[in-house]
PAKEVEX-858776 format. One line per 8 residues: number of its first residue (from 1); for each residue y, x, z of C-alpha. Coordinates in steps of 0.05 Angstrom, whole numbers, plus 5000, padded with zeros to 4 digits. Layout:
<pts>
NUM) Y:X:Z | ...
</pts>
This chain:
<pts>
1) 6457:6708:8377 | 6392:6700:8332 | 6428:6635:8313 | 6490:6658:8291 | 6452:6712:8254 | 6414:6667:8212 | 6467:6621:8198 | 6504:6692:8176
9) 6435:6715:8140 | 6439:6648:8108 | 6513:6650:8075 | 6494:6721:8058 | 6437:6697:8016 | 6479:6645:7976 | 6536:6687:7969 | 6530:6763:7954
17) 6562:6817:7998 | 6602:6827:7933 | 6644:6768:7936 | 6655:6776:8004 | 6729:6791:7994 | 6773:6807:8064 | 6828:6826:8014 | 6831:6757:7994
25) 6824:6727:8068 | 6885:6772:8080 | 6927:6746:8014 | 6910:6668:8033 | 6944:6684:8103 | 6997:6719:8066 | 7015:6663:8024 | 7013:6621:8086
33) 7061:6664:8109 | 7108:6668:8047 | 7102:6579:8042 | 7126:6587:8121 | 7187:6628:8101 | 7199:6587:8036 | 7193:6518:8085 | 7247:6545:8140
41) 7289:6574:8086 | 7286:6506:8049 | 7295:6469:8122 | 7360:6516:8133 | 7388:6505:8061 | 7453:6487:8056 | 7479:6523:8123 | 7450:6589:8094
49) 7453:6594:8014 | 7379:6606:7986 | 7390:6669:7944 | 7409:6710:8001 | 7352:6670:8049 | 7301:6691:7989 | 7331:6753:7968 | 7275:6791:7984
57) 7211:6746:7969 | 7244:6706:7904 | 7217:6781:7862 | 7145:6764:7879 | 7141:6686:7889 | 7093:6654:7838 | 7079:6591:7822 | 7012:6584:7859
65) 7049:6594:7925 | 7097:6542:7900 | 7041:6499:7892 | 7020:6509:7967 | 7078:6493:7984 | 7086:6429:7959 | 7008:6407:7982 | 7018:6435:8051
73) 7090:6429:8070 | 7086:6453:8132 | 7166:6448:8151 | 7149:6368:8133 | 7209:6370:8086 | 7235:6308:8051 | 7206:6293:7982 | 7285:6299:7952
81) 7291:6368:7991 | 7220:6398:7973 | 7238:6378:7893 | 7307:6406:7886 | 7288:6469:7912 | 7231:6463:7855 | 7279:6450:7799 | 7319:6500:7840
89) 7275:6556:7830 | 7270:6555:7748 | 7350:6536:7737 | 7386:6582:7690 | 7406:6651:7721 | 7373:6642:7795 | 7308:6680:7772 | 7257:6696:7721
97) 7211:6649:7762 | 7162:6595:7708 | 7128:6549:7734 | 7048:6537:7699 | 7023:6471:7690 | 6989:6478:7755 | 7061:6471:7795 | 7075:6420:7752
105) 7025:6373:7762 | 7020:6395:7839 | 7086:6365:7833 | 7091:6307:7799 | 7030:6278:7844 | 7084:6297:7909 | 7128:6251:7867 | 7090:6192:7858
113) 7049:6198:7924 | 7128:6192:7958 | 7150:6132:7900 | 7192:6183:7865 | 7161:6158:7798 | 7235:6170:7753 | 7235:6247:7777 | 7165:6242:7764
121) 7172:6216:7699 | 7213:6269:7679 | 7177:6321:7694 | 7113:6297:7657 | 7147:6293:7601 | 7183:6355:7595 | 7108:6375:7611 | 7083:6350:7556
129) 7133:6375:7503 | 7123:6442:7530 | 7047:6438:7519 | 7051:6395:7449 | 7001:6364:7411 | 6932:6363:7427 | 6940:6382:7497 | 6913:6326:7528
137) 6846:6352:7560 | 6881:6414:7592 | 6931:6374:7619 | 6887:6327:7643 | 6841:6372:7676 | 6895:6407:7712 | 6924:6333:7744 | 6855:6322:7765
145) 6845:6391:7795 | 6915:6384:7834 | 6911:6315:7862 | 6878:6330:7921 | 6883:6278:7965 | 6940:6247:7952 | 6950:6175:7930 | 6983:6186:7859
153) 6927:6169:7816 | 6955:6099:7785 | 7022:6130:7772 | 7006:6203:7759 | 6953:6191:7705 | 6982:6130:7667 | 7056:6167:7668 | 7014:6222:7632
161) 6994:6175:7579 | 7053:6140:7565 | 7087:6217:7573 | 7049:6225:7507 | 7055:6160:7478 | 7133:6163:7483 | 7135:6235:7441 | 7094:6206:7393
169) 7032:6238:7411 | 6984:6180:7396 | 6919:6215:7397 | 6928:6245:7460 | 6953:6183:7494 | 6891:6153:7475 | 6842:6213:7500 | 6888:6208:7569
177) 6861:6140:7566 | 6791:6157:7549 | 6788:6214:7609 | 6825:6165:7657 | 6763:6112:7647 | 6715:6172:7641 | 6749:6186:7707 | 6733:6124:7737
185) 6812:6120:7748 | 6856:6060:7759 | 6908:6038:7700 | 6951:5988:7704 | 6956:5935:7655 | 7025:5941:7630 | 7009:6007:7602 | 6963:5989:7571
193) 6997:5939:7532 | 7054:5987:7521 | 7003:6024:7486 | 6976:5968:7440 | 7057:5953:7422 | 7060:6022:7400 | 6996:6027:7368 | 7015:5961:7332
201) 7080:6001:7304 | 7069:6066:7286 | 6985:6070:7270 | 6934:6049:7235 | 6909:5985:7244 | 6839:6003:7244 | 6858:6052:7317 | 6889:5990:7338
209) 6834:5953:7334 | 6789:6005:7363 | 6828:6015:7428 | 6840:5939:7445 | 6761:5933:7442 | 6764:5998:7491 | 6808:5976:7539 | 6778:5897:7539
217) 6708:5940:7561 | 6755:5966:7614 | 6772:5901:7643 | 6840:5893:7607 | 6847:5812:7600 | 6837:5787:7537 | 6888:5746:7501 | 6886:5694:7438
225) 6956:5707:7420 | 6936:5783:7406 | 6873:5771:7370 | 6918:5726:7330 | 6970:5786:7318 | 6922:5835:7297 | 6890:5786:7251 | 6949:5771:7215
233) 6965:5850:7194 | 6900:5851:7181 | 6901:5800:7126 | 6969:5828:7106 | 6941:5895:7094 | 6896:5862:7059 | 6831:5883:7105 | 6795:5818:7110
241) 6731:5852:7138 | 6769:5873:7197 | 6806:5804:7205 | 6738:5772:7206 | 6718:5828:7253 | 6769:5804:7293 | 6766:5727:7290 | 6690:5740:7312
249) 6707:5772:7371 | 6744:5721:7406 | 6686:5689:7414 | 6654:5746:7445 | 6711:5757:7499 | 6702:5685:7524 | 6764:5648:7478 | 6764:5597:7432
257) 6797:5606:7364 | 6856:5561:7355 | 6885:5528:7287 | 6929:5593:7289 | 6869:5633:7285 | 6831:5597:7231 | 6900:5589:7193 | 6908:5657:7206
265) 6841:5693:7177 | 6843:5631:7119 | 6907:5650:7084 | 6875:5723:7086 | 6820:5695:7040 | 6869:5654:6997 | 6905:5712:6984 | 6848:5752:6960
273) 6823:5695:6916 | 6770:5685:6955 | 6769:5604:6956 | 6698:5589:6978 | 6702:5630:7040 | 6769:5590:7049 | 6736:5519:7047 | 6682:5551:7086
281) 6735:5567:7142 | 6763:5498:7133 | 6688:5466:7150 | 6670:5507:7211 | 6747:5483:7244 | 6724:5411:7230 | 6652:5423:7263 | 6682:5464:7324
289) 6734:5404:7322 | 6792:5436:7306 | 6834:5396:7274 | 6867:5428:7207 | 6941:5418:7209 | 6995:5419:7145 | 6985:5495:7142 | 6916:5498:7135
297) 6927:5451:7071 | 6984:5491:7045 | 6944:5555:7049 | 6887:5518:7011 | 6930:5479:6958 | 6969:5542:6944 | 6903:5577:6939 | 6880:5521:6886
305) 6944:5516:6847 | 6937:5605:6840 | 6875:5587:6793 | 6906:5535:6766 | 6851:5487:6803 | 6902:5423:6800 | 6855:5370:6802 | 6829:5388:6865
313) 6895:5409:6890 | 6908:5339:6885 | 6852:5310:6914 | 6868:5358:6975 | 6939:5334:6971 | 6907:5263:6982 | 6864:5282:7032 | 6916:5308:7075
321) 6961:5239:7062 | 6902:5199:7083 | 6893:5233:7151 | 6962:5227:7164 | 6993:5295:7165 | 7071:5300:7126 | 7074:5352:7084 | 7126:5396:7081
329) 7170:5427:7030 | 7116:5483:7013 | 7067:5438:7006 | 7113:5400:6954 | 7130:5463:6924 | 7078:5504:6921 | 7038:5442:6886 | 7105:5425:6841
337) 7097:5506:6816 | 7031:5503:6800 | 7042:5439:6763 | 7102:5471:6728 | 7058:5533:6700 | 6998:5497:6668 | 7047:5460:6632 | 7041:5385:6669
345) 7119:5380:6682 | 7113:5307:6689 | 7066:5307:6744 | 7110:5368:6776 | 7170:5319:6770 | 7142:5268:6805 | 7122:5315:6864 | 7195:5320:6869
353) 7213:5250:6862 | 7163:5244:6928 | 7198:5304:6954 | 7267:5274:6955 | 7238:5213:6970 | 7212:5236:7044 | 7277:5265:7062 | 7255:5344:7046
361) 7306:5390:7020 | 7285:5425:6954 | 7300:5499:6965 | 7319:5556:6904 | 7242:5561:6900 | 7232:5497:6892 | 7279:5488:6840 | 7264:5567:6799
369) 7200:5529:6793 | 7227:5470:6758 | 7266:5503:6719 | 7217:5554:6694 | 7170:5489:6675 | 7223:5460:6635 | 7241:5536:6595 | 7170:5534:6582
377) 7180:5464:6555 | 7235:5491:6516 | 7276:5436:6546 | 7338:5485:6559 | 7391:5423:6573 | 7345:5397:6631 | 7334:5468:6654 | 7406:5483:6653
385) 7424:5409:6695 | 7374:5432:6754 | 7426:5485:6759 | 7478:5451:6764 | 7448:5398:6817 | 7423:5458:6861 | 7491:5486:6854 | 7526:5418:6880
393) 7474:5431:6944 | 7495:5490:6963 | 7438:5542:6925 | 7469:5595:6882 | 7428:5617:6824 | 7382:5683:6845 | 7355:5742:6795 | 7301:5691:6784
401) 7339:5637:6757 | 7382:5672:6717 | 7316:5713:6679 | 7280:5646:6669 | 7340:5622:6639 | 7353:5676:6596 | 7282:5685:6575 | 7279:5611:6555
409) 7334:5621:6521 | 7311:5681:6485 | 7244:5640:6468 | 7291:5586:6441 | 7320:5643:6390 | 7389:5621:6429 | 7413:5692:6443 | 7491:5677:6449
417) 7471:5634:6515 | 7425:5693:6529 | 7477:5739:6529 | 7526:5694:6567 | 7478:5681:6618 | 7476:5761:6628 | 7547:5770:6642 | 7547:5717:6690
425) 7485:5746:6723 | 7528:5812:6722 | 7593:5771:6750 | 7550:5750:6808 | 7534:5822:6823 | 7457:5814:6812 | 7430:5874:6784 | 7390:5859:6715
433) 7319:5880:6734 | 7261:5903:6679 | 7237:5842:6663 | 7314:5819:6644 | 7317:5872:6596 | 7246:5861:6572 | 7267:5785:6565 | 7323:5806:6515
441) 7293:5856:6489 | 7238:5804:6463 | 7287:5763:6444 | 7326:5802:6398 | 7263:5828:6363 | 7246:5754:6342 | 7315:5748:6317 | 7297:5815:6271
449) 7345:5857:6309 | 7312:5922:6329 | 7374:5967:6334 | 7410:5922:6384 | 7336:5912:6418 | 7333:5993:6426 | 7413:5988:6451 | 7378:5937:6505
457) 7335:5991:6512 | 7386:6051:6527 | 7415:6007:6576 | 7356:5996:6616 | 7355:6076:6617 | 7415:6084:6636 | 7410:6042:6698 | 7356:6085:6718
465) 7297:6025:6694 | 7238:6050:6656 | 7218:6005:6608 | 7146:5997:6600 | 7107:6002:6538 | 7110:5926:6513 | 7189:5933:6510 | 7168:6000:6463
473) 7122:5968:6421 | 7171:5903:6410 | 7219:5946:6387 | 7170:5991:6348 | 7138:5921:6313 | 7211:5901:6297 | 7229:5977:6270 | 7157:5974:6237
481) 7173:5899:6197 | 7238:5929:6162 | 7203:5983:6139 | 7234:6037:6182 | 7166:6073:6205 | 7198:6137:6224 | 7242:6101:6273 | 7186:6066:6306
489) 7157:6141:6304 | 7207:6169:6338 | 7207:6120:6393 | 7124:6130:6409 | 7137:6211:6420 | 7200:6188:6468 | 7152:6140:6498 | 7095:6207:6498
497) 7147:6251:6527 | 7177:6208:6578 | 7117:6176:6603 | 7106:6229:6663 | 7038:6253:6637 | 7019:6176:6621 | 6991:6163:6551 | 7019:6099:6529
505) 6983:6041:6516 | 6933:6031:6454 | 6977:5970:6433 | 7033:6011:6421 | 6984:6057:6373 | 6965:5992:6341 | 7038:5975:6325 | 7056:6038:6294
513) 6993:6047:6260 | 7002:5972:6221 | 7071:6002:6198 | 7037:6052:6165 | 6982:6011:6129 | 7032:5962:6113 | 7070:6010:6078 | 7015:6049:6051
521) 7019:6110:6096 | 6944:6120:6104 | 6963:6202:6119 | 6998:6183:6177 | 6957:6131:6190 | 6891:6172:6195 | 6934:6234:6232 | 6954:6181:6290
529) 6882:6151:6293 | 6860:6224:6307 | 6909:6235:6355 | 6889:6169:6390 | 6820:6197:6392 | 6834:6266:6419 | 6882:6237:6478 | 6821:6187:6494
537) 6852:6126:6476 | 6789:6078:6452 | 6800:6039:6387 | 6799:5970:6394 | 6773:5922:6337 | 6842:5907:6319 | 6855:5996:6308 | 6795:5992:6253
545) 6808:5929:6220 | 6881:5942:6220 | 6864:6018:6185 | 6804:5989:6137 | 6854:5940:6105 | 6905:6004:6089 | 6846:6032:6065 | 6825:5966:6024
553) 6889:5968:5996 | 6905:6027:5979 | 6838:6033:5938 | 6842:5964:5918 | 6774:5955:5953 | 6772:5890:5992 | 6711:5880:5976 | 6675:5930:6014
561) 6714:5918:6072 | 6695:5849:6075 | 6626:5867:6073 | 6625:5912:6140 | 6662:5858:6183 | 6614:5818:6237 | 6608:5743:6237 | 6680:5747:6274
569) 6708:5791:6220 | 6716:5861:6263 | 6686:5927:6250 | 6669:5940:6324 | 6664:6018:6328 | 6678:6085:6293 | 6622:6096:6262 | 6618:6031:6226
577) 6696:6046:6209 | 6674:6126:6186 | 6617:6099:6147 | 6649:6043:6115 | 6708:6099:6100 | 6658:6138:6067 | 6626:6084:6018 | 6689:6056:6000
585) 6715:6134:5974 | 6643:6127:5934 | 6673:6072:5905 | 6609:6032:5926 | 6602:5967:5964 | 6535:5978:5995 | 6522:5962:6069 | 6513:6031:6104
593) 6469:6046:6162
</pts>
């Protein structure tokens, strides 16, 4: 008896008399009760219908009994009998009974404890819509606090995550992650990679990155081909510290880059212009003996030929020959284009010739190539018979072609052909782009046709193309040289207006303001210069020489201007221009300071 008293003298002491509740004993035998009537009525169901078996307790039933229910199950019910009366219970019109998250996830661990993982599925993820964004701990802590001891964990908690994942909720997907290893809980792989795909798709790459180190921590296998993926977004996103961040790690995780991966993080650095860390690339393969392949040259040759670096584009080219690797048509090409655009068509020409000669197919880039060297040449009838030999193959003339074409031929002062060439760019239902226009454009301004240049110009409108401001100040220039100042004028404020809050560019002041000096305007001229000034736009050395030569010769005063111009014959700032202003309305020709 002195036993039992202490042991009762002991509870007493831990737990106050206070929360000694015989209400509550009563209410847990209640509920035992009420999940015994629920489990027969259930048992009985369909031989007696389960409104008029419940008619009585459905009023007060809540969802913690429900829960009970499910974890107990005294009546042993099937898993298929114990969850349609659950979805039973909150159908339309049987009751006003809800069930709380704590139901739910009582639940969905039944589910996947009995391999009912579809029903399961379902039910997380109406779950989760109902609780939204950001609900990821609460969620979380309520599966934990329900799972008892049932064997759901694997498929309970990674159904939660990809519950989230699959109504875009990335964030919490990734903290159901987080809590699951916090956890000490079992994921399997698949999900995981599920999650990367997505990630991959619809996030940043950075978060990406971030969770495929988390879950390699976690034990997730590592794999080259990945590394290799995330590498190449990376270097298309053009985040080069995180694709080195990247290639470093494989390493780390126990892999060995391949030629894919060097290739890989190499043409990030050839894009970016970054050549030396490039070669550098190219020696650590060949010391970790990796063997470079034709891409790895391609990269690097295209990445030479971009600053014009032909010389040791070739001597690559030869290198690559010499250990025995083919090149392929974008070696050819990419070497025959750089070629083409310093202006050694010969030497591009012969790439071809060596092209042809290995059995490689020149493709349209191959050939807009060509023919822009020869435009540039201002050989138009060699230009115009690569056109008609890629035409015999097969290749149909793109946008490219045809504004090469018509911008040689503007160059050329051909304009007819020009013009020809348009229509049949029109024919072939390729829509004339900006620098089409701006081609023409240029090319009727040589010709000293302004109006039809500012026709080119509404066009380009029309079509919903903004021109930019060289196309303005071409046709400003052209306006300017006949004189007609106040058209050129007119055309700057429609260039102010329609500029979307962008002040146009200095060489368009420039233009308008050699109109006026040439024809005297110095009013105008000195209003503009002060409007130049007050939108911010900087003078340039071409601004004050252009205005001190008005000036000059307006007050027949060349000498004092010649006095103020540096070694290089500029005035370089406004003072110098003010002051120099000031001596020549003196009259004087002494050097101010």
């Amino acid at each position: 008896m002195a036993s039992s008293r202490r042991i009762f003298s002991n509870s007493a002491a831990r737990k106050p008399w206070k929360t000694l509740s015989f209400s509550g004993i009563d209410s847990q035998f209640e509920d035992l009760s009420v999940v015994n009537t629920l489990s027969e009525a259930i048992r009985n169901h369909p031989v007696k219908p389960l409104q008029s078996s419940l008619k009585n307790l459905l009023p007060s039933l809540t969802p913690r009994i429900v829960s009970r229910l499910i974890a107990l199950n005294p009546a042993s019910l099937s898993p298929h009998r114990l969850f349609s009366f659950f979805q039973w219970l909150s159908s339309p019109g049987r009751c006003n009974f809800r069930h709380t998250v704590q139901s739910y996830c009582t639940m969905i661990h039944f589910l996947c404890t009995h391999g009912m993982t579809v029903e399961a599925k379902n039910l997380l993820e109406i779950l989760v819509s109902r609780k939204g964004k950001n609900s990821a701990p609460d969620v979380f802590e309520a599966m934990m606090r329900t799972r008892g001891k049932q064997k759901s964990d694997i498929f309970a908690f990674s159904g939660l995550m990809m519950a989230y994942l699959e109504l875009g909720f990335i964030d919490d997907a990734i903290q159901c992650f987080r809590l699951t290893r916090k956890n000490r809980l079992r994921l399997p792989f698949d999900c995981c990679k599920k999650m990367l795909d997505r990630l991959m798709l619809f996030s940043s790459l950075s978060l990406t990155w971030e969770f495929y180190e988390e879950i390699l921590d976690s034990g997730y296998p590592p794999s080259l081909y990945f590394f290799n993926i995330l590498m190449h977004k990376f270097c298309k996103s053009e985040n080069i510290h995180l694709a080195q961040s990247v290639f470093d790690a494989i390493r780390k995780w126990g892999l060995t880059p391949s030629v894919v991966s060097f290739n890989t993080l190499m043409n990030g650095f050839v894009k970016l212009g970054d050549l030396k860390e490039a070669f550098r690339l190219k020696s650590t393969m060949e010391k970790t003996e990796t063997q470079p392949d034709v891409y790895t040259y391609s990269a690097l040759i295209n990445g030479l030929c971009k600053e014009e670096m032909m010389d040791n584009a070739s001597e690559l080219f030869a290198e690559m020959v010499d250990r025995g690797l083919v090149p392929s048509d974008v070696t050819f090409t990419t070497l025959i284009d750089g070629y083409c655009k310093i202006g050694k068509l010969e030497m591009g020409m012969e790439m071809y010739r060596q092209m042809l000669s290995q059995g490689l197919v020149p493709d349209l880039i191959t050939y807009n190539a060509l023919i822009n060297g020869f435009c540039k040449k201002g050989d138009l009838k060699a230009a115009h018979d690569l056109v008609s030999e890629m035409s015999v193959k097969g290749l149909k003339p793109d946008k490219i072609t045809f504004t090469t074409l018509i911008d040689g031929c503007c160059r050329e002062g051909d304009l007819d052909s020009a013009f020809d060439l348009r229509l049949k760019m029109i024919s072939a239902g390729i829509p004339l782009d900006g620098v089409t226009h701006t081609a023409l454009i240029s090319g009727l301004c040589q010709q000293g046709k302004p109006s039809d240049a500012e026709k080119t110009l509404r066009q380009m409108l029309s079509s919903g193309l903004k021109p930019d401001d060289a196309a303005y100040a071409m046709i400003m220039d052209g306006f300017c040289k006949q004189g007609d100042t106040k058209r050129a004028s007119d055309l700057l404020r429609e260039l102010q207006k329609d500029g979307g809050g962008r002040i146009p560019s200095l060489v368009a002041y420039n233009v308008l303001l050699n109109g006026y000096c040439r024809r005297g305007q110095m009013r105008n001229a000195d209003m503009l210069l002060d409007a130049m000034l007050n939108l911010g736009i900087v003078p340039d050395d071409v601004t004050y020489n252009t205005m001190l030569e008005g000036h000059s010769r307006r007050n027949g005063n060349g000498e004092a201007a010649s006095v103020f111009r540096n070694a290089k014959g500029v005035v370089l700032d406004h003072a110098s221009y003010t002051a120099l202003l000031n001596s020549m309305a003196k009259g004087g020709s002494k050097t101010p300071r």
